[in-house]
KESE-145538 format. One record per residue (C-alpha): residue in one letter; x, y, z; residue number from 0. Coordinates in steps of 0.05 Angstrom, whole numbers. Layout:
<pts>
<pt><residuo>a</residuo><u>X</u><v>Y</v><w>Z</w><num>NUM</num></pt>
...
</pts>
This chain:
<pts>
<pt><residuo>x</residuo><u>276</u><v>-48</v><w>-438</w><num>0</num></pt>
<pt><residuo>x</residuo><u>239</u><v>-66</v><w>-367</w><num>1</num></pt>
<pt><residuo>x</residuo><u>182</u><v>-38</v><w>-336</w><num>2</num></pt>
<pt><residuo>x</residuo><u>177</u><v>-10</v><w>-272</w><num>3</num></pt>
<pt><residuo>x</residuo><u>144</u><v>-47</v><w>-220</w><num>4</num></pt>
<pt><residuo>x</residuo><u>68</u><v>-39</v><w>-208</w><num>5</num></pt>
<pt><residuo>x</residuo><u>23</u><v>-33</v><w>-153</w><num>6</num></pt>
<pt><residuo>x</residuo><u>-61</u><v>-26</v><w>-136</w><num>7</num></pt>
<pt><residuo>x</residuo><u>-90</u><v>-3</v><w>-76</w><num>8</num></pt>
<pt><residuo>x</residuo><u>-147</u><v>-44</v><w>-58</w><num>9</num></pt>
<pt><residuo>x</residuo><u>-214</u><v>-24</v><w>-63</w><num>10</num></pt>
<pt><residuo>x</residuo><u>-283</u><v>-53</v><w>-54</w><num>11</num></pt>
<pt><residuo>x</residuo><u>-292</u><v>-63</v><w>-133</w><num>12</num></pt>
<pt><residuo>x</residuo><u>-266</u><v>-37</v><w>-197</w><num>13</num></pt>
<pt><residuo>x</residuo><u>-290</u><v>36</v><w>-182</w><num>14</num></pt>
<pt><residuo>x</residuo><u>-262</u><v>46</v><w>-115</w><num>15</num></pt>
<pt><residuo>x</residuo><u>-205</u><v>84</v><w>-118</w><num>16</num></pt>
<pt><residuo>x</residuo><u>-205</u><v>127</v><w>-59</w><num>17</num></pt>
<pt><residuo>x</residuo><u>-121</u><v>106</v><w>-33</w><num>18</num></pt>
<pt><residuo>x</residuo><u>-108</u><v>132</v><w>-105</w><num>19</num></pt>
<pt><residuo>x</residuo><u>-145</u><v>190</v><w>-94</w><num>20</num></pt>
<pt><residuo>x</residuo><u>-110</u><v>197</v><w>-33</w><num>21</num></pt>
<pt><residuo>x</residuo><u>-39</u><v>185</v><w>-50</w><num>22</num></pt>
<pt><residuo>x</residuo><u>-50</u><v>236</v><w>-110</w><num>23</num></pt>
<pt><residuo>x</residuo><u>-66</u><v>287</v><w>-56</w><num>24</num></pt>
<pt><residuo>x</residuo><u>-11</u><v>272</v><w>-21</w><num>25</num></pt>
<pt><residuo>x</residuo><u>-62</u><v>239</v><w>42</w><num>26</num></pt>
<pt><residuo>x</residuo><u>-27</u><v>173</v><w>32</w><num>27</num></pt>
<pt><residuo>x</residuo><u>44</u><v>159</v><w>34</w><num>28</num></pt>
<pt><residuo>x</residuo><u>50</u><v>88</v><w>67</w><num>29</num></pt>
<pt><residuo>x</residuo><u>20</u><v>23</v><w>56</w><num>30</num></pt>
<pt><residuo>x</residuo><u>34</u><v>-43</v><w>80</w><num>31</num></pt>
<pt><residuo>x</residuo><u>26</u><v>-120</v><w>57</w><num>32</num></pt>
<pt><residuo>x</residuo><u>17</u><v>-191</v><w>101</w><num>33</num></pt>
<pt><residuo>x</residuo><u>89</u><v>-205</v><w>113</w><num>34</num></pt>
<pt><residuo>x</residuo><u>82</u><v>-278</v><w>78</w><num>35</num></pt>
<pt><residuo>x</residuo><u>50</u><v>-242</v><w>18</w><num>36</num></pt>
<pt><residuo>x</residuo><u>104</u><v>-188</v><w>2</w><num>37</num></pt>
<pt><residuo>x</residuo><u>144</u><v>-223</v><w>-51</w><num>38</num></pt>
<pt><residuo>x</residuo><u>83</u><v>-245</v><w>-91</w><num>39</num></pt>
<pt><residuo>x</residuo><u>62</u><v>-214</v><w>-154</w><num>40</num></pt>
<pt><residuo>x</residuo><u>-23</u><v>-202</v><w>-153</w><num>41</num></pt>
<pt><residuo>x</residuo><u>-28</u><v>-204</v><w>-236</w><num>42</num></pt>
<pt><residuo>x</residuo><u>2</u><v>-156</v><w>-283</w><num>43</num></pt>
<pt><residuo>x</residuo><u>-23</u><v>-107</v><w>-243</w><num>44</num></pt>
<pt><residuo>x</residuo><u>12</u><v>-118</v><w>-172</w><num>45</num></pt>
<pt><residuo>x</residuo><u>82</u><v>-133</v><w>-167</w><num>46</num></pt>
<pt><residuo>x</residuo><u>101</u><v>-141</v><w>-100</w><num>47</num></pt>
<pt><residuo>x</residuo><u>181</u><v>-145</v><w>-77</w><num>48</num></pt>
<pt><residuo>x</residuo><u>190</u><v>-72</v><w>-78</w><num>49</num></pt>
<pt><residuo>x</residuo><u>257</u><v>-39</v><w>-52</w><num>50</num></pt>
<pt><residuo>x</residuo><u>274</u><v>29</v><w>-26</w><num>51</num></pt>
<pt><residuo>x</residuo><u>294</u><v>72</v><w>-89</w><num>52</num></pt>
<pt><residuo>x</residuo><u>245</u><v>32</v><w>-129</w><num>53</num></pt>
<pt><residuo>x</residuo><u>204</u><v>78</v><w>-177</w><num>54</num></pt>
<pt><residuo>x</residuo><u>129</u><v>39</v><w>-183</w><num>55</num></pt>
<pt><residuo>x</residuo><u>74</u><v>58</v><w>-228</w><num>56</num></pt>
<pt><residuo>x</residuo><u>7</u><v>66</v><w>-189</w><num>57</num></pt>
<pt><residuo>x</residuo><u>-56</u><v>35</v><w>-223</w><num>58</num></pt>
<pt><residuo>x</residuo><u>-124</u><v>40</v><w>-203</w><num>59</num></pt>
<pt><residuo>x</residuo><u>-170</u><v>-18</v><w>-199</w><num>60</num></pt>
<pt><residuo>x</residuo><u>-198</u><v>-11</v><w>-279</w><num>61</num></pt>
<pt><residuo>x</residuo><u>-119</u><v>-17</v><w>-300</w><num>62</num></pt>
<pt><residuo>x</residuo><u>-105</u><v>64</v><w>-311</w><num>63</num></pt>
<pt><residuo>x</residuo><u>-33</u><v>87</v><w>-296</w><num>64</num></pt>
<pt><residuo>x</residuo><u>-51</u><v>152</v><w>-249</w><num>65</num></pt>
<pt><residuo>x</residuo><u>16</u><v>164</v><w>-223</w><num>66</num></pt>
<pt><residuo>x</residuo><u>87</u><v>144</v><w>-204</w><num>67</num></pt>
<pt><residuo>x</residuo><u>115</u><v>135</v><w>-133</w><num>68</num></pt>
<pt><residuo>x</residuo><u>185</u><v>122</v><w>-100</w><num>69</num></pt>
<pt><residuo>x</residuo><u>196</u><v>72</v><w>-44</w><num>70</num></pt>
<pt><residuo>x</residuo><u>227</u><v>116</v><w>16</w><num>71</num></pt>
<pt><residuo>x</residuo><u>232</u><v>57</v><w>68</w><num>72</num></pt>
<pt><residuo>x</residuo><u>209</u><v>-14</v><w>75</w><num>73</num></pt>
<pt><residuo>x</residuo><u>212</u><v>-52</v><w>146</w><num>74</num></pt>
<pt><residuo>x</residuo><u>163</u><v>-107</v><w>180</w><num>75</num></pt>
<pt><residuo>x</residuo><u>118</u><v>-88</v><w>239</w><num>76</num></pt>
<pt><residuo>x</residuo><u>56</u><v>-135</v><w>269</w><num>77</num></pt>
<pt><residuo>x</residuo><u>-10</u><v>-112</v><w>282</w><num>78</num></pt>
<pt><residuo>x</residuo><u>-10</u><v>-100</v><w>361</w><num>79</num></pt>
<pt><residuo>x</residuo><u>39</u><v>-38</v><w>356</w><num>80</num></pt>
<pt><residuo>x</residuo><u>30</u><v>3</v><w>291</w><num>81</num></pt>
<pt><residuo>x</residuo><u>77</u><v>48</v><w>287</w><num>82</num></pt>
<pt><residuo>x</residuo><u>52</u><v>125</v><w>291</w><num>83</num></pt>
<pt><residuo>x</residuo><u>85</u><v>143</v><w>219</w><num>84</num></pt>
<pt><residuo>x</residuo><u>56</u><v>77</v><w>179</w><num>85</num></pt>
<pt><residuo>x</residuo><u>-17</u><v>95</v><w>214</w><num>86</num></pt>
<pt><residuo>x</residuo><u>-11</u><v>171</v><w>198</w><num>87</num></pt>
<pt><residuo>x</residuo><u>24</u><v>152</v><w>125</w><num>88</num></pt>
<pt><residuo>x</residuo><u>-39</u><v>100</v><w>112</w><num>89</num></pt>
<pt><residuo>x</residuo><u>-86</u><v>164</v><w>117</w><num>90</num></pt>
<pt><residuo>x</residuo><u>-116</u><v>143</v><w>190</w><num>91</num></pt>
<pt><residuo>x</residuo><u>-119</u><v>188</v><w>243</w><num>92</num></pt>
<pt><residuo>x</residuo><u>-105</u><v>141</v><w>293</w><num>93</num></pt>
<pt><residuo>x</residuo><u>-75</u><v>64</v><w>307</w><num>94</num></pt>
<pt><residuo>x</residuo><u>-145</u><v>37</v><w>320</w><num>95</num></pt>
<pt><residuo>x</residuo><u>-177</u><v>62</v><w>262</w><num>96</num></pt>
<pt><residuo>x</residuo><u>-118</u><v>28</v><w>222</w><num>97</num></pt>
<pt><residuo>x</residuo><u>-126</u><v>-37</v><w>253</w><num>98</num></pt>
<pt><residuo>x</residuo><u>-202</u><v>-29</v><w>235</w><num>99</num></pt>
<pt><residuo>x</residuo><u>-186</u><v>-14</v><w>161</w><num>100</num></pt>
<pt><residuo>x</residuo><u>-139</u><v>-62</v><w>151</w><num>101</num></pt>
<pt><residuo>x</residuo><u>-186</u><v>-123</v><w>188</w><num>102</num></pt>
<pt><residuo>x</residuo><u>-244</u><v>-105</v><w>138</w><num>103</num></pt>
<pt><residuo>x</residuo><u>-181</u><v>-119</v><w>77</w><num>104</num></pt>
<pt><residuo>x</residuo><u>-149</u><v>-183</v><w>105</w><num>105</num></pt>
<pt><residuo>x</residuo><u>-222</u><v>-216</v><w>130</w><num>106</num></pt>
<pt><residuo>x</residuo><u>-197</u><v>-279</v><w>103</w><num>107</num></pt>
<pt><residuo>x</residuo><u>-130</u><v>-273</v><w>151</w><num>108</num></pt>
<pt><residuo>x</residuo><u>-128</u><v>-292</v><w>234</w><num>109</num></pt>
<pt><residuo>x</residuo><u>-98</u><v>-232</v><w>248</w><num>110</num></pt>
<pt><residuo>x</residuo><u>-83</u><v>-217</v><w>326</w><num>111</num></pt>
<pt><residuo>x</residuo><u>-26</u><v>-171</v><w>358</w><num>112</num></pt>
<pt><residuo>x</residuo><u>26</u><v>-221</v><w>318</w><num>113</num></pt>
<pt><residuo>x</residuo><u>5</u><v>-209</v><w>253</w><num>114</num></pt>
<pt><residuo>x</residuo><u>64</u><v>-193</v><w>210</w><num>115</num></pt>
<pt><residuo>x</residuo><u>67</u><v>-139</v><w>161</w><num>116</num></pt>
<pt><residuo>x</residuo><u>120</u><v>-98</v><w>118</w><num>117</num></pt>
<pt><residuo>x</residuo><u>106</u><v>-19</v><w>119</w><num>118</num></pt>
<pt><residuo>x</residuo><u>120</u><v>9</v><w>53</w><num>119</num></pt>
<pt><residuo>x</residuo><u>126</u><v>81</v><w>49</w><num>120</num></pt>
<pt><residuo>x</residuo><u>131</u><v>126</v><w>-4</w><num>121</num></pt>
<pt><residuo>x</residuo><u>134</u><v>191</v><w>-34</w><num>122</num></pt>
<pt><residuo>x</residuo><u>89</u><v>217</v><w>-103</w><num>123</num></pt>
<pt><residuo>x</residuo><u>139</u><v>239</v><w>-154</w><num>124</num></pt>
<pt><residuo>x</residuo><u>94</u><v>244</v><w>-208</w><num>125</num></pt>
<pt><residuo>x</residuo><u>19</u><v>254</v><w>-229</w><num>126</num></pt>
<pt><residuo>x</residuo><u>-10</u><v>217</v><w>-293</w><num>127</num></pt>
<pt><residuo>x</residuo><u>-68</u><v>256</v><w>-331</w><num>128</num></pt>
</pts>
């Protein structure tokens, strides 16, 4: 039988799980990945190449399945005009404030207003204990 696909939310280090806190609350419903990165796996742990309808299991950063989400829509945006549903569905409360997050992630990356990303959004359809 195959798994489902897998995703982490990054974090600072192995106890920062804060976007899994945040999609378990329901906070969090979007997320998005460097366009040239989305169909690369990141270890057993991160899949990548998701597709609407896909069911993925959520780990946190120490490898503990904390919930399952489905992929609602996928579609690419760049960074100089975030649209107001991926900002809101990341947990900001504004564009700016994404583009700050998001910077402090990707400080390795040149990003400017033609940075490409896909938007991933999801909804929680179920909670691990």
């Amino acid at each position: 039988m195959e798994r489902l696909k897998r995703i982490q939310f990054w974090g600072k280090d192995e106890n920062d799980d804060r976007l899994v806190r945040q999609v378990l609350k329901g906070k969090k419903t979007a997320t998005v990945d460097i366009l040239s990165d989305f169909h690369k796996s990141f270890g057993e742990y991160d899949d990548g190449s998701y597709e609407e309808g896909d069911i993925v299991e959520v780990y946190d950063l120490k490898q503990k399945l904390r919930c399952k989400i489905e992929i609602s829509e996928i579609y690419p945006a760049v960074f100089g005009d975030i649209p107001e549903k991926l900002w809101r569905g990341e947990g900001n409360l504004n564009e700016e404030e994404f583009r700050k997050d998001h910077i402090s992630c990707w400080s390795n990356n040149n990003i400017d207003d033609d940075f490409e990303m896909m938007a991933i959004h999801f909804k929680l359809v179920e909670k691990i204990e």
